[in-house]
C-alpha positions as CSV (number, residue, x, y, z in Angstrom):
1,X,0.0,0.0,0.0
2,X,1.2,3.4,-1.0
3,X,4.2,4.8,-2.7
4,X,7.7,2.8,-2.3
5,X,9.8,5.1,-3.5
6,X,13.4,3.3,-3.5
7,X,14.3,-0.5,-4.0
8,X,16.3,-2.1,-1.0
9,X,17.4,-4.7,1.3
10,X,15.8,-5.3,5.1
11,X,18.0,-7.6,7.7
12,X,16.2,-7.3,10.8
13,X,15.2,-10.5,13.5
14,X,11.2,-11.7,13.5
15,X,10.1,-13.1,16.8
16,X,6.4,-14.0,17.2
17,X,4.3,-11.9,19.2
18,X,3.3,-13.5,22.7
19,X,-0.1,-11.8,22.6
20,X,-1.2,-12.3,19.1
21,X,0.7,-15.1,17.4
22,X,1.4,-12.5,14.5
23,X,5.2,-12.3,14.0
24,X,7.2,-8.7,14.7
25,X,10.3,-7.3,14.5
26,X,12.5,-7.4,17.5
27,X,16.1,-6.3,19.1
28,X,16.6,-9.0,20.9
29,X,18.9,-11.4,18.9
30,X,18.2,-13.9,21.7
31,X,14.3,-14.1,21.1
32,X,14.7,-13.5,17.5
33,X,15.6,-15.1,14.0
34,X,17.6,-13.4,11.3
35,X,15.2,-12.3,8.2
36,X,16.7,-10.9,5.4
37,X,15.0,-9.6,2.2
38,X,15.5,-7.8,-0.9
39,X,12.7,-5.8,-2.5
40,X,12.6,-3.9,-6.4
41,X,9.3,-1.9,-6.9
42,X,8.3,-3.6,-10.2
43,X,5.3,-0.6,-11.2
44,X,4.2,2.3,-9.1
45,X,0.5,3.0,-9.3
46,X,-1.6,6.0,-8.0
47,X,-2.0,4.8,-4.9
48,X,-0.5,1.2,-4.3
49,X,3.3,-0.3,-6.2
50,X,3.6,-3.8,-7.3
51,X,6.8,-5.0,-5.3
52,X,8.8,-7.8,-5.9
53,X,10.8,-9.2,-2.9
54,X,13.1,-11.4,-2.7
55,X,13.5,-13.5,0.8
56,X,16.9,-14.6,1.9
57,X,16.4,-16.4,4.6
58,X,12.8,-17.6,4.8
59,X,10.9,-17.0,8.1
60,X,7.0,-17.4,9.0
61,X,5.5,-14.3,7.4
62,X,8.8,-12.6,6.2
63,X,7.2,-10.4,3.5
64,X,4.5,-9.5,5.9
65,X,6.3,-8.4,8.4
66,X,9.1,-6.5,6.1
67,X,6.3,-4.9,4.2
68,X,4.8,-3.4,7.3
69,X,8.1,-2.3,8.6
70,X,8.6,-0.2,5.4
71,X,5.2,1.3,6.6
72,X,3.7,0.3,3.1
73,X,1.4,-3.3,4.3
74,X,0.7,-5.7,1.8
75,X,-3.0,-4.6,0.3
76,X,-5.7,-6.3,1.4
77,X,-3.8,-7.8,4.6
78,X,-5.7,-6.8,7.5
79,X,-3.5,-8.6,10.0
80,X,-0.3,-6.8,9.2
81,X,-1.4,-3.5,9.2
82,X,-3.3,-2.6,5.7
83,X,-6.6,-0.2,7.3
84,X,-8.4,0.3,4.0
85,X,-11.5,-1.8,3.6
């Protein structure tokens, strides 16, 4: 969702959320598993881009979470963060 304006890399650790289930990015290297990915923005609409992303290393949810992190949620994925109906 939105405007990506630059391609790039993410290498953060995902842990899954205690309350929720969901997976999240974390500090903690101890609680924590290394995710990696590489995104290009393939076409950039009005509102939304179609991005391509490339995953590294593989962990539950990875584009998900990275997506959300870049403040731009996957459309249509209500439980990482997209508000529009």
């Amino acid at each position: 969702h939105g405007i990506v304006k630059d391609d790039g890399r993410i290498e953060n650790y995902i842990e899954k959320s205690e309350e929720d289930n969901k997976r999240k990015i974390t500090d903690d290297k101890e609680k924590g598993k290394i995710a990696i990915s590489n995104f290009k923005v393939i076409e950039r609409y009005k509102d939304n881009c179609l991005v391509a992303f490339r995953i590294l290393t593989g962990r539950t949810h990875q584009i998900r979470v990275h997506a959300k992190h870049l403040l731009h949620p996957v459309v249509g994925d209500l439980a990482y963060g997209y508000k529009k109906p």
